[in-house]
C-alpha positions as CSV (number, residue, x, y, z in Angstrom):
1,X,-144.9,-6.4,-62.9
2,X,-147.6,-6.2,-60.6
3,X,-146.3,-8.8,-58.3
4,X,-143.2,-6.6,-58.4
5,X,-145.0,-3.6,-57.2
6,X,-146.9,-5.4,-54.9
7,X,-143.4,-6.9,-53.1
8,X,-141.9,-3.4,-53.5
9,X,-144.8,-1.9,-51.5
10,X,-144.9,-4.6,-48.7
11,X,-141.3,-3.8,-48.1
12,X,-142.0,-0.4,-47.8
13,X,-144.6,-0.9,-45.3
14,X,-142.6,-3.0,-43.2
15,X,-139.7,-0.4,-43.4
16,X,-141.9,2.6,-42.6
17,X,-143.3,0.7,-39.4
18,X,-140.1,0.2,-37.8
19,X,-139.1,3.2,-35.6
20,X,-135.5,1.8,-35.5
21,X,-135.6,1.6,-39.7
22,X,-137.5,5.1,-39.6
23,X,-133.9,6.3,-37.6
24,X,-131.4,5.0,-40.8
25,X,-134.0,6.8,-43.0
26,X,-133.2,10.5,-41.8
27,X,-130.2,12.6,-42.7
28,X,-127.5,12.2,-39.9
29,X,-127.2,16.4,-39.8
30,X,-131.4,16.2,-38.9
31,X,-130.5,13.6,-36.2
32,X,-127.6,15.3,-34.6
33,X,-129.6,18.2,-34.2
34,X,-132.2,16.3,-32.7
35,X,-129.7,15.4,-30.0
36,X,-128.7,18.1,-29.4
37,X,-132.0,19.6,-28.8
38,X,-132.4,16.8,-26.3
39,X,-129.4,17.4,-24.6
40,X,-130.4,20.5,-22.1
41,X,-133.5,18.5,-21.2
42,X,-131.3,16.0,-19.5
43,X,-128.7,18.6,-18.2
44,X,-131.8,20.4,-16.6
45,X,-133.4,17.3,-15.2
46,X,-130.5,16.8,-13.0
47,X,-130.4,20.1,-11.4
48,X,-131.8,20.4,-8.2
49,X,-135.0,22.2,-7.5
50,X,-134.8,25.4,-5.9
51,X,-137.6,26.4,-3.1
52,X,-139.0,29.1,-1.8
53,X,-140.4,28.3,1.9
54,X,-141.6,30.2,4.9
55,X,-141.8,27.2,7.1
56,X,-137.6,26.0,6.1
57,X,-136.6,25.6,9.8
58,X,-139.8,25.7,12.4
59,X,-140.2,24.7,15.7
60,X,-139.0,25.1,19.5
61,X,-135.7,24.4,21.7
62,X,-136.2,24.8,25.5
63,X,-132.8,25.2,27.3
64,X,-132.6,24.4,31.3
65,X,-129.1,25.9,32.7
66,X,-128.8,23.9,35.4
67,X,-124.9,24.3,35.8
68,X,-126.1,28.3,36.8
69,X,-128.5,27.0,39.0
70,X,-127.2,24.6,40.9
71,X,-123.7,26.0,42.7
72,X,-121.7,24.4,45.1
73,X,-120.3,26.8,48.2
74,X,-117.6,28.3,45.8
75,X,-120.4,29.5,43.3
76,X,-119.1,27.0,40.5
77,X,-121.2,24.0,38.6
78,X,-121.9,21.3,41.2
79,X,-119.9,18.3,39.8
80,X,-122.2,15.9,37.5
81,X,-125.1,18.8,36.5
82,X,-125.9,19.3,33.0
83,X,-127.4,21.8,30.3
84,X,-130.3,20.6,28.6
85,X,-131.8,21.2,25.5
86,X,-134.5,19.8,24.4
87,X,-135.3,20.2,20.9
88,X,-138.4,19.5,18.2
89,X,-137.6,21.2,14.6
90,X,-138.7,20.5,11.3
91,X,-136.4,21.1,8.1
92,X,-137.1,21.9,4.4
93,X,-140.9,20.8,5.4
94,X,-139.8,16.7,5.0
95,X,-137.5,16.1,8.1
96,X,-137.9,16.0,11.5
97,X,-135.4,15.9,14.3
98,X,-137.1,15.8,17.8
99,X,-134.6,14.8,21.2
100,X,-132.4,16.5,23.3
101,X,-128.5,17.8,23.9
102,X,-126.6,17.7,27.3
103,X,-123.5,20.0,27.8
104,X,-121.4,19.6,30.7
105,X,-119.2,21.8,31.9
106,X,-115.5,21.5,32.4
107,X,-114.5,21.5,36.3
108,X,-110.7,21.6,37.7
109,X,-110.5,19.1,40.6
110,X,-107.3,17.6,42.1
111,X,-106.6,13.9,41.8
112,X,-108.7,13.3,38.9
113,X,-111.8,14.6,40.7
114,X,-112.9,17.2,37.9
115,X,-114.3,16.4,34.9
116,X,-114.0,17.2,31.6
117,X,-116.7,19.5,28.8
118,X,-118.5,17.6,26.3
119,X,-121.5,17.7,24.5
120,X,-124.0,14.6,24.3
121,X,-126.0,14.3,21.3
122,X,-129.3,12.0,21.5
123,X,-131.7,12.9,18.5
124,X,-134.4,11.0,16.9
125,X,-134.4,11.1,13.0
126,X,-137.8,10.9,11.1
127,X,-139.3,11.7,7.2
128,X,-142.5,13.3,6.0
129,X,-144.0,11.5,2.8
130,X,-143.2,14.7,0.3
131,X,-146.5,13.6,-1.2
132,X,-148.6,13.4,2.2
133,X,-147.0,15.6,4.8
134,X,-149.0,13.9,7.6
135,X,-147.3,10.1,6.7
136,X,-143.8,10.5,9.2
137,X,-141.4,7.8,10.1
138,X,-138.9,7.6,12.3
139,X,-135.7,6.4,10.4
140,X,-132.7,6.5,13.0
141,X,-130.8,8.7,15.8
142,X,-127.8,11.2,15.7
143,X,-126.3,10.2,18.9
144,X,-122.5,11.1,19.9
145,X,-120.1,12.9,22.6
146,X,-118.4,15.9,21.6
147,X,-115.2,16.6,23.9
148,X,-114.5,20.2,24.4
149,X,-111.2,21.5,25.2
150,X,-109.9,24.3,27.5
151,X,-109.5,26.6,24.9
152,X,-113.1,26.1,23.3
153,X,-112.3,23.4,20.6
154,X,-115.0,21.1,19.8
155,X,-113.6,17.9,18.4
156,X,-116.8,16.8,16.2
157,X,-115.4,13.2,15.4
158,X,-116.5,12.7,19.1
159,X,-115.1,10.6,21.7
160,X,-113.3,7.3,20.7
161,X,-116.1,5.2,22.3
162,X,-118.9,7.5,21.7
163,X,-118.4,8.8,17.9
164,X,-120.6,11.3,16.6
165,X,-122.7,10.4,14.1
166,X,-125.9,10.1,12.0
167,X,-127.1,6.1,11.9
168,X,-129.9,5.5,9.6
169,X,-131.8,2.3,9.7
170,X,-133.2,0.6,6.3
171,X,-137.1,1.5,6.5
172,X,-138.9,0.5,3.1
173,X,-136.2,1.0,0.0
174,X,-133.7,3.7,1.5
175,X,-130.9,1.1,2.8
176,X,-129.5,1.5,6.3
177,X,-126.2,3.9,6.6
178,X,-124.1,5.0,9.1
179,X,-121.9,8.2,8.2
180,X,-119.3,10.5,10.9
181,X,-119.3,13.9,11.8
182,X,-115.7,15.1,11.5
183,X,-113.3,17.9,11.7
184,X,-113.1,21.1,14.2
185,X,-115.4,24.0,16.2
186,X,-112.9,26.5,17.5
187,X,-116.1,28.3,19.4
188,X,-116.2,31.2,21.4
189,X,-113.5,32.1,23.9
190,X,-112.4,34.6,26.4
191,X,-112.6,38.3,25.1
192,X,-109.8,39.3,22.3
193,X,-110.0,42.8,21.1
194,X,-109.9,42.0,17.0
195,X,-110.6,44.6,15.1
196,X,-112.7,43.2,12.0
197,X,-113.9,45.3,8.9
198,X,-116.9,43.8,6.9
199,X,-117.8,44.9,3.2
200,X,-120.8,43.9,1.3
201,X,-121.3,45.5,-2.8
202,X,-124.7,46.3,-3.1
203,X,-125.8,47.2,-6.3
204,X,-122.0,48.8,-6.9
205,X,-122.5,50.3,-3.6
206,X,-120.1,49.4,-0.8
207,X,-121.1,49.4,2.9
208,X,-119.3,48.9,5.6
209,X,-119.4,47.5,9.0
210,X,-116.3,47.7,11.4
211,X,-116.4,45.7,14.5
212,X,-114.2,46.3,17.0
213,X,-114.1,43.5,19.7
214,X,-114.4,40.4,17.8
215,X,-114.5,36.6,18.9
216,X,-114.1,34.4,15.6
217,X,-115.9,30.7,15.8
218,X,-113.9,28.8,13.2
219,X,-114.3,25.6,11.5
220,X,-111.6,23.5,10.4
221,X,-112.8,20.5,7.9
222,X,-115.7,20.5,9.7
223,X,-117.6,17.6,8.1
224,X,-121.4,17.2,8.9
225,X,-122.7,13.9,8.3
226,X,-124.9,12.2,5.7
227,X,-128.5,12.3,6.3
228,X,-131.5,11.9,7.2
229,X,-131.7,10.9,3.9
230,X,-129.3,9.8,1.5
231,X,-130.0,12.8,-0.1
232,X,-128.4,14.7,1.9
233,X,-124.6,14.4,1.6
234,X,-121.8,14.7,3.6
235,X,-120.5,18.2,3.4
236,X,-117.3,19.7,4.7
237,X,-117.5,23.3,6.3
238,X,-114.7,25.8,6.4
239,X,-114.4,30.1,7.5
240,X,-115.6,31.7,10.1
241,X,-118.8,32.6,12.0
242,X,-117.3,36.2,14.3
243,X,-119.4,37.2,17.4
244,X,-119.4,41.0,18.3
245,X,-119.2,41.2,22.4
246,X,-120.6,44.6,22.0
247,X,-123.6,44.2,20.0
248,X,-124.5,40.3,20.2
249,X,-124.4,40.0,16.1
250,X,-122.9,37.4,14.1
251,X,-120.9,38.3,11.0
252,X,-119.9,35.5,8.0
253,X,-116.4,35.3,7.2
254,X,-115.6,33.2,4.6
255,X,-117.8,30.2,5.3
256,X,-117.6,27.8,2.6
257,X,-119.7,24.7,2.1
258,X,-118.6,22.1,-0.1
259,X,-120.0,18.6,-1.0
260,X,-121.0,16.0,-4.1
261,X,-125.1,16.0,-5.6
262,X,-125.4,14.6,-8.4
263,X,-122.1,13.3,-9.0
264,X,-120.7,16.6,-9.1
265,X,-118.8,18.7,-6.8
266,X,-120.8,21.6,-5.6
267,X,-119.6,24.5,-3.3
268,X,-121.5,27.2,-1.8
269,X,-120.2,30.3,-0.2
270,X,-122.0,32.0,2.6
271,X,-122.1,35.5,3.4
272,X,-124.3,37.9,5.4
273,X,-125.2,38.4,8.9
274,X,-127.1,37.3,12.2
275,X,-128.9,40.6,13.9
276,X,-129.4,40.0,17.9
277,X,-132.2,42.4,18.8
278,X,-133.3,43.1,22.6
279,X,-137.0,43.6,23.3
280,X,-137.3,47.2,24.2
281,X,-138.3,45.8,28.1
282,X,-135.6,42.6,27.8
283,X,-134.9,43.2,31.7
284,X,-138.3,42.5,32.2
285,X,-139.5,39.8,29.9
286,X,-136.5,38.3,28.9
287,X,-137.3,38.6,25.1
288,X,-134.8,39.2,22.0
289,X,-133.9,37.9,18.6
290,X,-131.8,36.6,16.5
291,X,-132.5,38.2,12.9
292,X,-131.2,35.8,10.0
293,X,-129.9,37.4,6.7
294,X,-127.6,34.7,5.1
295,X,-127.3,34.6,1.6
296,X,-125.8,32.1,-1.0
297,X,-123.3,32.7,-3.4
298,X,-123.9,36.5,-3.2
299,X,-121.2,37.0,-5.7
300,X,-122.7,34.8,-8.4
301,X,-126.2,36.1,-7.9
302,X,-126.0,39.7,-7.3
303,X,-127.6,41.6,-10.4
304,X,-125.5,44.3,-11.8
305,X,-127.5,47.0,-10.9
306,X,-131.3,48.4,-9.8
307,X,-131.2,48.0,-5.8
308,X,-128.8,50.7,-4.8
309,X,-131.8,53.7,-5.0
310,X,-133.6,51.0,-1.8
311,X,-130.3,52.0,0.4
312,X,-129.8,55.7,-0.9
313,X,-130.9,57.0,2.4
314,X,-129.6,54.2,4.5
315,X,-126.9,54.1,6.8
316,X,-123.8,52.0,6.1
317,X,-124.9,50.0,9.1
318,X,-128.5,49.8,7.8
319,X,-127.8,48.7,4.3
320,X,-125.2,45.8,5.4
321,X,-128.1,44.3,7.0
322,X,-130.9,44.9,4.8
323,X,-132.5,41.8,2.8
324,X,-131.8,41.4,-0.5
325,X,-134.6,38.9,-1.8
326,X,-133.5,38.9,-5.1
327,X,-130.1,36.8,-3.8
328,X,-130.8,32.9,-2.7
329,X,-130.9,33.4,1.1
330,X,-132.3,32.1,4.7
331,X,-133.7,34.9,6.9
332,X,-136.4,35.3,9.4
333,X,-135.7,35.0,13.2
334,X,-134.8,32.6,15.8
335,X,-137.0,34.3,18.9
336,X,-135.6,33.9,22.8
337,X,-137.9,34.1,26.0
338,X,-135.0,34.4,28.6
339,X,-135.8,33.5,32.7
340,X,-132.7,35.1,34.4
341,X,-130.7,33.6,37.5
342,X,-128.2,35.4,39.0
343,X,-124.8,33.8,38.3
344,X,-121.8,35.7,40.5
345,X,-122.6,39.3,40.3
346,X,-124.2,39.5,36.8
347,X,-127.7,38.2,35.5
348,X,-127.6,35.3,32.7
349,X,-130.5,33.3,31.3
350,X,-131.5,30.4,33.8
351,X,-133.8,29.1,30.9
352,X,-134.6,29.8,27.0
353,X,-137.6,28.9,25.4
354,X,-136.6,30.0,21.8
355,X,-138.5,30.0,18.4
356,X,-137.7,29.0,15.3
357,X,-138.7,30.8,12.3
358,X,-136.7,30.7,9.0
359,X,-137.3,30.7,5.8
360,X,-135.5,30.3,2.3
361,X,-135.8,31.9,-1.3
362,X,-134.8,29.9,-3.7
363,X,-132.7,27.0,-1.8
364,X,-132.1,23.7,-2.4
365,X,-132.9,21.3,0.4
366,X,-129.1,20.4,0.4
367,X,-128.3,24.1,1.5
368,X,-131.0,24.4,3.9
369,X,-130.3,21.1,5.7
370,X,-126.5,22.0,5.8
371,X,-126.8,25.3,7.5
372,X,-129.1,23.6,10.2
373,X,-127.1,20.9,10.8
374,X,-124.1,23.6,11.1
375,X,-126.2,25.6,13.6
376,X,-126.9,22.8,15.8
377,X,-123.5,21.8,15.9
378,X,-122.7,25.3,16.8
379,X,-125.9,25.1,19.7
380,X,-122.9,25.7,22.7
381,X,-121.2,28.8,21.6
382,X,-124.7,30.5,20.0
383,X,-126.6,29.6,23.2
384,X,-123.8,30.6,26.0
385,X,-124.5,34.5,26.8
């Protein structure tokens, strides 16, 4: 009997060792609920972090306009002279792009003697060390020619022999990638008198905006390449970004980005507003700015009630433009120091040295990398008073 007991408590202390045994041990209801416990924890770690950041897009673009500069007899664009711009920003803190973009100019000629608009991207591609900010390589180029129709359309896939694109080379573990920009820029063209009405609910308050002399910039399956980091996925653009002659502002229109993070199908929608404010003495120092308030997926985000008393005593045009901080958004400014040149009979910027100065509440990286890569596509039409 006592060896019995003594074999029956061995056993048992071999059982009760075993994690895997313990499992076979324990009701199935207690392990299901253990699951499902579990379960959120995984769903959660799969979501991607939100930030809030003053510095999201920082750093300088200086623009030479050398086709207003340099005339021929007939006061157009000597054949061959370029726009420059010459750029150094950093996104989201962890990516740098540092280079420079040439646009040239359509000209008519007879014979073949003209030449054609296009835009030529050359921009170096680096990474910060999210761990050590001051540890940067450089990891590849978005390089490309962007043709330009008469009629403002920006073909993004670039020219047959000169794609546009984002090539990564493999530096450490990331593996070398080479992904297209695709799709259309209908940018800004000659004046059209449309008549646009903008809404925005605040709070169960609706404002309105109506702008009278509209110029929509439209994109068509406008996809912006992977990259710098595979992190950063391709993402296809659609709606409308609409310039108001009258007072310089941008309006959204339906601007709808839509790509795959984490094996799932994201889309975010993009409403709000880009403010162009003139330096009380602009005619003299050349200053104004661009003032950002973008927000993401407004609709899903807005609470249902508590701001409207902040607008009570606003006016319509006012509160559309206001900040909402409690909405994922981009805002700050984009800041211009203008030289002006005489072009013809009217005074344009010869040179820009602008500012950037943007910062995001509660967005991904995804979102903020997407909206600058948009805007830089977009560096013609937002840069050509």
């Amino acid at each position: 009997m006592q060896l019995a007991s003594a074999e029956r408590r061995a056993k048992l202390a071999v059982s009760t060792s075993n994690p895997m045994k313990k499992l076979h041990l324990l009701p199935l209801t207690t392990l299901f609920a253990g699951l499902v416990a579990l379960a959120p924890v995984a769903v959660r770690a799969q979501e991607p972090e939100k930030l809030s950041l003053p510095t999201a897009i920082t750093g300088g673009m200086d623009i030479e306009f050398r086709t207003r500069k340099n005339l021929d007899d007939k006061g157009k664009p000597q054949k061959g002279v370029t726009d420059q711009y010459v750029l150094s920003l950093n996104v989201a803190q962890t990516t740098e792009f540092k280079g420079s973009i040439q646009r040239q100019p359509a000209l008519g000629g007879i014979l073949g003697t003209g030449q054609k608009a296009q835009l030529a991207y050359s921009i170096d591609l680096a990474v910060l060390n999210p761990a050590n900010l001051a540890q940067k390589r450089s990891v590849g180029k978005w390089v490309g020619t962007v043709p330009v129709t008469g009629n403002g359309e920006y073909n993004e896939e670039g020219l047959p022999d000169s794609l546009q694109r984002i090539a990564v080379d493999a530096i450490g573990k990331a593996p070398a990638f080479t992904d297209k920009f695709g799709g259309k820029l209908i940018g800004k063209g000659k004046k059209a008198a449309n008549a646009v009405t903008y809404i925005r609910e605040l709070a169960g308050k609706q404002v309105k905006v109506e702008v009278k002399n509209t110029d929509p910039m439209r994109f068509e399956s406008l996809a912006l390449a992977m990259g710098p980091a595979q992190t950063y996925p391709r993402t296809v653009v659609n709606g409308n970004l609409d310039y108001d002659y009258e007072t310089g502002n941008y309006y959204t229109n339906g601007i709808r980005f839509l790509y795959q993070q984490n094996g799932k199908e994201t889309e975010d929608v993009v409403t709000g507003s880009i403010k162009w404010v003139e330096d009380a003495n602009r005619a003299s120092n050349g200053k104004g700015q661009y003032e950002f308030n973008l927000r993401f997926n407004e609709a899903k985000n807005t609470k249902p009630a508590g701001e409207a008393a902040a607008f009570a005593k606003m006016s319509d045009e006012e509160a559309f433009f206001a900040v909402d901080n409690t909405i994922p958004s981009l805002t700050g400014t984009i800041t211009y120091e203008d030289q002006m040149t005489t072009v013809g009979d009217k005074q344009q910027p010869g040179s820009s040295k602008i500012k950037y100065n943007l910062a995001a509440n509660q967005l991904t990286k995804v979102q903020i990398m997407n909206f600058f890569k948009l805007w830089l596509v977009c560096v013609g039409p937002t840069n050509d008073e």
